[in-house]
N, C-alpha and C positions, 0 to 999 in steps of 0.2 A: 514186741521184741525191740531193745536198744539197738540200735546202729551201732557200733563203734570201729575205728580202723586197725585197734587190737586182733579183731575179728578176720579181719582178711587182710592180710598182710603183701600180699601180692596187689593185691588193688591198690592200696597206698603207694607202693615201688611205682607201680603204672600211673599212676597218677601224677608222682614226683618227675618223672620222668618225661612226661607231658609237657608242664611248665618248663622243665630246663630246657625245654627243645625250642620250643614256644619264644623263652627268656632270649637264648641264642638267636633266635632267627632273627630277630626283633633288632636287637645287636647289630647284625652280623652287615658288611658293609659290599656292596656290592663291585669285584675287581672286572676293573675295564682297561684293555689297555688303548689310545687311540694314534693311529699312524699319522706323521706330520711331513717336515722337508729337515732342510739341512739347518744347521741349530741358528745360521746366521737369516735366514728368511723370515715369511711372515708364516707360513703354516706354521712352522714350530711354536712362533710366539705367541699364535692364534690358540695353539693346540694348550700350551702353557694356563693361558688364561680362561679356558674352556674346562682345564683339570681345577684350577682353582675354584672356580664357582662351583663345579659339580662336590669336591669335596667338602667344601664351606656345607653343604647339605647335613653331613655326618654318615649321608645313605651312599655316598662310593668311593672308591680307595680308585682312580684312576690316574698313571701311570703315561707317560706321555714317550712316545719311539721317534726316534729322529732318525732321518732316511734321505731317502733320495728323490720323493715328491709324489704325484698323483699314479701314476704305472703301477711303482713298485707299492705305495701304496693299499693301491687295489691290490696286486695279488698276498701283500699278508693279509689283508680280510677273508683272500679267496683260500690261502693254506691254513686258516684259524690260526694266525699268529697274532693278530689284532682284530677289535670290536667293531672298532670306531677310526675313521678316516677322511683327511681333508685330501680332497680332490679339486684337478679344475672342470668348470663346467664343459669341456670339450672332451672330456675323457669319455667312455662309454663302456660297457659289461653287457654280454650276455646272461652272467648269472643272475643266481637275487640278491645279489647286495641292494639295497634299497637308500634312497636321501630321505635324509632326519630334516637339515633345512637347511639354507641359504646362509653363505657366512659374511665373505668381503667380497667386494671387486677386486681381483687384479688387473696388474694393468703391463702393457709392453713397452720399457723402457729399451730404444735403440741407442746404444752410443757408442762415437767415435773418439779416435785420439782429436783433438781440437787442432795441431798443423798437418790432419790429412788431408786431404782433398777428396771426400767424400762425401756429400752434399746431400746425397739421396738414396735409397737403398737402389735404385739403379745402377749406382757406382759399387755395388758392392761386387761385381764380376771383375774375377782376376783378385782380389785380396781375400785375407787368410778372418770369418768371421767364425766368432764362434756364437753355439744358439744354444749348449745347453746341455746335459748328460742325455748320454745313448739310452732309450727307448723312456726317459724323462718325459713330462706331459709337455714341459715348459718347453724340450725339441722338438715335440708333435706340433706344437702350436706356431714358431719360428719356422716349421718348416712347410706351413703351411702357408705362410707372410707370405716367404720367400716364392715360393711356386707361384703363388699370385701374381708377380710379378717377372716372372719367368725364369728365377733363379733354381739350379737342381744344384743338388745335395755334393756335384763335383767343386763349385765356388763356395763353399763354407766348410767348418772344421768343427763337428762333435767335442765339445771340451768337459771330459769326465773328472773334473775339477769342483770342490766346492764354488759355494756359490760366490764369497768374497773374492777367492782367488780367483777366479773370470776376469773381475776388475781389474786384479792387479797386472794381472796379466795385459792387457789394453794399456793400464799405466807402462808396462815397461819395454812395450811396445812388442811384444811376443806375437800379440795379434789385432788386429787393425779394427773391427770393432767386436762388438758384441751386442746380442740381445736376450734380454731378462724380462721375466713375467715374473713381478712381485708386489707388493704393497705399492702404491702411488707416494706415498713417503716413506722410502726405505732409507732408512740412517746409510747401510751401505752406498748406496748409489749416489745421494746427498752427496756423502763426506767427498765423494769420487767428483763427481760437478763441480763441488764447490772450491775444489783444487785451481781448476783451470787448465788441468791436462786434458780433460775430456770434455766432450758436447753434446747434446742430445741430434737426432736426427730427426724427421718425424716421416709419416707415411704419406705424403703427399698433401693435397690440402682439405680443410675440413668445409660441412655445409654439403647441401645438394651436389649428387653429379661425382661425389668427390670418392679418392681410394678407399678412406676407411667404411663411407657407408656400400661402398662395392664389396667390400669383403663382410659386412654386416649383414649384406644380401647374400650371400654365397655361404657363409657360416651363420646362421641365426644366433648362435650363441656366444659372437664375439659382439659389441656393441661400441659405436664410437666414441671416443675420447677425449677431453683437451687437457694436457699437463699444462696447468699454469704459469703465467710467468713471475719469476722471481719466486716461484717455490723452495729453491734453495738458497738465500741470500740473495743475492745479484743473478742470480742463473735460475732457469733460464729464460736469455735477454727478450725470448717472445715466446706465444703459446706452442706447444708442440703438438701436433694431431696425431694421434695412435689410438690404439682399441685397447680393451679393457673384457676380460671373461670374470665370469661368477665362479667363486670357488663355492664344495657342497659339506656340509659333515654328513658324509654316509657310513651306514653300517651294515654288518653280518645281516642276512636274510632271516636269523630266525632271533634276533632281538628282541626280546619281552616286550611287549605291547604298552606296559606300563613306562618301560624305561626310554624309551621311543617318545613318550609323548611329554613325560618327565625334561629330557633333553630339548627340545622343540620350546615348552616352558621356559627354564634355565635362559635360553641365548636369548629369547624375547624380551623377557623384563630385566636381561643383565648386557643386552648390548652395547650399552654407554661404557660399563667399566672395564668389557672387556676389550673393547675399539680405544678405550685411553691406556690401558697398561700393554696392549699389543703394538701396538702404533699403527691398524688398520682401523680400517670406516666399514665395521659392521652394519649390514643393510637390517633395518630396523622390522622386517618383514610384514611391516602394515599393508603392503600391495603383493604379498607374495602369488606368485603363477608357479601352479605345480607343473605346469607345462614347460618350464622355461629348465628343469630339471632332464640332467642325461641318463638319470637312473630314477625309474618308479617311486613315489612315494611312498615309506612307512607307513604301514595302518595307525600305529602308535600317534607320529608325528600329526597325519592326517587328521584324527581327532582333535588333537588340541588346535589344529588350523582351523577346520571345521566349525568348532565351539567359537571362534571369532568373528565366522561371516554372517552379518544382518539375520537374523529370522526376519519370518512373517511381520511380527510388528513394527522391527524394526525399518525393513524395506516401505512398507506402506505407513509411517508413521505420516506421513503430510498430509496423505489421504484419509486414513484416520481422525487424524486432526479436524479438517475439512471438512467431513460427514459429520464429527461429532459438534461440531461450532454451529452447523448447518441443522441438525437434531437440535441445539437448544434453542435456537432462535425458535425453531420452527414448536418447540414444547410452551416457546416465554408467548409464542402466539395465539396457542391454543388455550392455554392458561390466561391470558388478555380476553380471546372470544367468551372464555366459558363465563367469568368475573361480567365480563358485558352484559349477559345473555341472562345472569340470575338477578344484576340489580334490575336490568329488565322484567324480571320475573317479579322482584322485589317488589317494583314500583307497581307493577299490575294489582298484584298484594296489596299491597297499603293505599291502592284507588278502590280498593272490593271493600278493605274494609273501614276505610273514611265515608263508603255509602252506606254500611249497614249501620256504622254507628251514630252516623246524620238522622236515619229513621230513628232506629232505638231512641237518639234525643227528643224526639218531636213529641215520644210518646210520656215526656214529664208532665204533660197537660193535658186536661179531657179532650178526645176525639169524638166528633161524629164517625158514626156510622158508616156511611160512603167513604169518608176518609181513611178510616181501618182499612174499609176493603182495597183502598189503592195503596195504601202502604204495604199491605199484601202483596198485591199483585210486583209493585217496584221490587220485594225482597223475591220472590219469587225469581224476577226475573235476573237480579243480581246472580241466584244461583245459577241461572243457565247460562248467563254469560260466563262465570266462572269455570263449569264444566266443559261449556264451548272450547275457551282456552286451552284446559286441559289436554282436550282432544288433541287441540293443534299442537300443542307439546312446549307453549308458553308460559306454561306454568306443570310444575312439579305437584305428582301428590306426596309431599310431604307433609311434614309436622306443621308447619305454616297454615298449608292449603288446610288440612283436616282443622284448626284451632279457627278459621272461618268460615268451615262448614257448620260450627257447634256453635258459632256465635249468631249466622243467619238460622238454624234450628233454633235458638233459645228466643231471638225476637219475633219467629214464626208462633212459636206458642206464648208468648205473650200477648201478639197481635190476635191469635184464635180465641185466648179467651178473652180479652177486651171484644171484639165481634161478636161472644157468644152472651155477653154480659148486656150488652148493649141493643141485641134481640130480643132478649126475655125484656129489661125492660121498657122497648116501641110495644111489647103487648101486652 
C-alpha cells in the first residue's frame, strides 16, 4: 500500500502544526524583566549593560525597572514583579530567591561640605547627615557605619530623595553631609568633589588595628577600601579609607536552570564591556566564593562555576607530569638494560658460532682419526655450553640460537661420517 498525506488528512494538520509550534519556540525570545537603583547610580547602569548583552543573544527581550535599590529590589522578585535583581551583598532573604553571581564592588563614599568642620564621622553628632532612602540597602549599610561608632538613627536624617539630589542637597547646604554606596567612580560624586564644595571623609585609618578592618570583622561582608588620591582631578588630595560591599545579580527561586547558568556565562566572558560602558569594575569571577554570597547559589549558575573549577587532572597535573617524566626515564632504562643484555646475548652468539665455524674450517683438510674424535668432543661440548647458557637465561631460544643448533648438528654429521669413513678404512 502507498503512503500518501491525501490519505489522512488529519495527520498532515497534526503534523503542520507540530513544526509551527516547534518553528515558534525556537523564535520565540525569552522576557526578563530585572530590578536596578535610581537611573543616576550604578545598579541601573550595571542593569543597562547586563540587558544589552543578554539581548545581543537574540534568545531575551529583557527590560530593565529602575527603583529604589536592594530592599525594594528584593521584594519585586518576591511579588513576581521582576526575574532578576541587583542587590547589595548585605542584604539577606529568607525566601528562595537565589545569586546568579557576583557583579561590582561598591563602595561608601562619605562627604562633607568642605568649610565644615567635620573631620571625622565622630563629628557627625549634633548635624543633619543624610544615609539614604528609608528601608533602602544603601541606609541598612550607613546605619550600620554609624552604630559602629556609636551614632543612633536620632543624629542622622533618612533622605527619600534621589540619588543625585543627596548631593545637591550637601551643595546647598540643606544638609551637612551624606553617605553613598555606589560605584568607586561615580560621574555623580566626581562631578560633586571636583567642584570644591565638598570633601571626602574617611573612616578612620587603614592597615591593621584600624576602623574599617573592625567593621570587616564585625560584618564579613563589607571589606576594606582605599579611594585613591587624585581619583577625581586634583581630589582627593590623599587616600581615603572606607569599605566597599559586593553587589549580587540574583533571581526568582524557580528560574530555569538553563537560564541561570546562561547568565552566569554572559557576565563571565562580557565583563570587560560591561565594566566600560557602566562605569563599574565588574569582578572578573575567576576566584569566585559561593560563600561570600547572602543568598544560596543557583543550581544553574552553580554549574557553569563548577565546569570551571580544576578536575582531577587538572589539580594533579605537576604530579602527573612528575610520575610520567619519572615513567620515561625509568622505560629509556629498561629499554638501555634490555639493548645491553641482547648484544650480550649477541656477542655470546657469535663466540658459539666463531667456534663451530673454526672446527667446520679445520675440516677443509684430511683428519686423522683421534683428531675427528676431539673435534667431536669440542663440538659437543660447544653445545652444552650453549644450553648451559640458555638455562641461565643468557641467551634466548630464539631464531639465532635454533640457526646454531643446525649449524653444530650439520658439522656433527659431517664429523660422524668422516670418523666412520676413517674406521672402515684403519681395517
Amino acid at each position: 500500500m502507498i503512503f500518501t498525506f491525501r490519505r489522512y488528512p488529519l495527520l498532515l494538520a497534526a503534523l503542520l502544526l507540530c513544526l509551527a509550534t516547534v518553528s515558534c519556540g525556537k523564535n520565540a525570545s525569552e522576557k526578563l524583566t530585572i530590578a536596578t537603583g535610581s537611573k543616576s547610580g550604578s545598579f541601573y547602569k550595571a542593569g543597562q549593560s547586563l540587558a544589552r548583552v543578554m539581548n545581543a543573544t537574540g534568545r531575551y527581550d529583557v527590560s530593565v525597572l529602575a527603583g529604589e535599590g536592594s530592599v525594594q529590589n528584593l521584594k519585586l522578585i518576591q511579588e513576581g514583579k521582576a526575574d532578576l535583581a541587583i542587590i547589595q551583598g548585605d542584604v539577606f532573604s529568607s525566601g528562595n530567591e537565589r545569586s546568579v553571581t557576583q557583579l561590582f564592588r561598591e563602595v561608601l563614599h562619605i562627604l562633607v561640605r568642605s568649610d565644615s568642620g567635620v573631620e571625622s564621622i565622630d563629628d557627625f553628632k549634633g548635624h543633619k547627615v543624610c544615609i539614604g532612602s528609608s528601608g533602602s540597602g544603601m541606609a541598612r549599610t550607613n546605619g550600620r557605619v554609624l552604630a559602629h561608632f556609636g551614632i543612633g538613627p536620632d543624629s542622622y536624617t533618612l533622605c527619600d530623595t534621589p540619588f543625585t539630589e543627596s548631593i545637591n542637597m550637601l551643595s546647598d547646604g540643606k544638609v551637612d553631609a551624606i553617605m553613598l554606596v555606589t560605584g568607586v567612580f561615580s560621574p555623580a560624586v566626581g562631578k560633586a568633589v571636583r567642584s570644591g564644595d565638598v570633601r571626602y571623609v574617611s573612616i578612620g585609618d587603614s592597615g591593621p588595628g584600624s576602623e574599617t578592618e573592625s567593621l570587616s570583622i564585625r560584618y564579613p561582608y563589607y571589606k576594606p577600601f582605599q579611594i585613591p588620591k587624585r581619583l577625581f582631578g586634583e581630589r582627593p588630595t590623599k587616600p581615603v579609607s572606607t569599605i566597599s560591599v559586593q553587589t549580587t545579580l540574583i533571581s526568582k527561586g524557580d528560574l530555569p536552570e538553563d537560564i541561570a547558568y546562561e547568565l552566569a556565562r554572559l557576565v563571565y566572558h562580557n565583563w570587560g564591556s560591561i565594566s566600560l560602558e557602566s562605569g563599574v569594575n565588574v569582578i572578573s569571577n575567576d576566584n569566585l566564593n559561593p560563600g561570600a554570597f547572602s543568598l544560596p547559589l543557583h543550581e544553574g549558575a552553580a554549574g557553569f562555576f563548577d565546569r570551571r573549577h580544576p578536575g582531577f587532572l587538572e589539580r594533579y597535573a605537576e604530579v602527573i607530569a612528575l610520575c610520567l617524566t619519572a615513567l620515561t626515564g625509568l622505560v629509556s632504562l629498561l629499554i638501555a638494560f634490555v639493548r645491553i643484555m641482547r648484544r650480550r646475548s649477541k656477542n655470546l652468539l657469535d663466540n658459539f658460532f666463531s667456534r663451530v665455524n673454526d672446527i667446520y674450517g679445520t675440516l677443509s683438510v684430511d683428519r686423522g682419526l683421534d683428531e675427528l674424535r676431539d673435534l667431536r668432543r669440542r663440538v659437543f661440548q660447544i653445545r652444552s655450553d650453549a644450553f648451559s647458557k640458555l638455562i641461565e637465561e643468557k641467551l634466548e631460544a630464539d631464531e639465532s640460537f635454533r640457526i646454531l643448533q643446525d649449524e653444530i648438528g650439520q658439522v656433527l654429521r659431517e664429523l660422524d661420517r668422516r670418523i666412520r669413513s676413517e674406521g672402515k678404512d684403519a681395517k
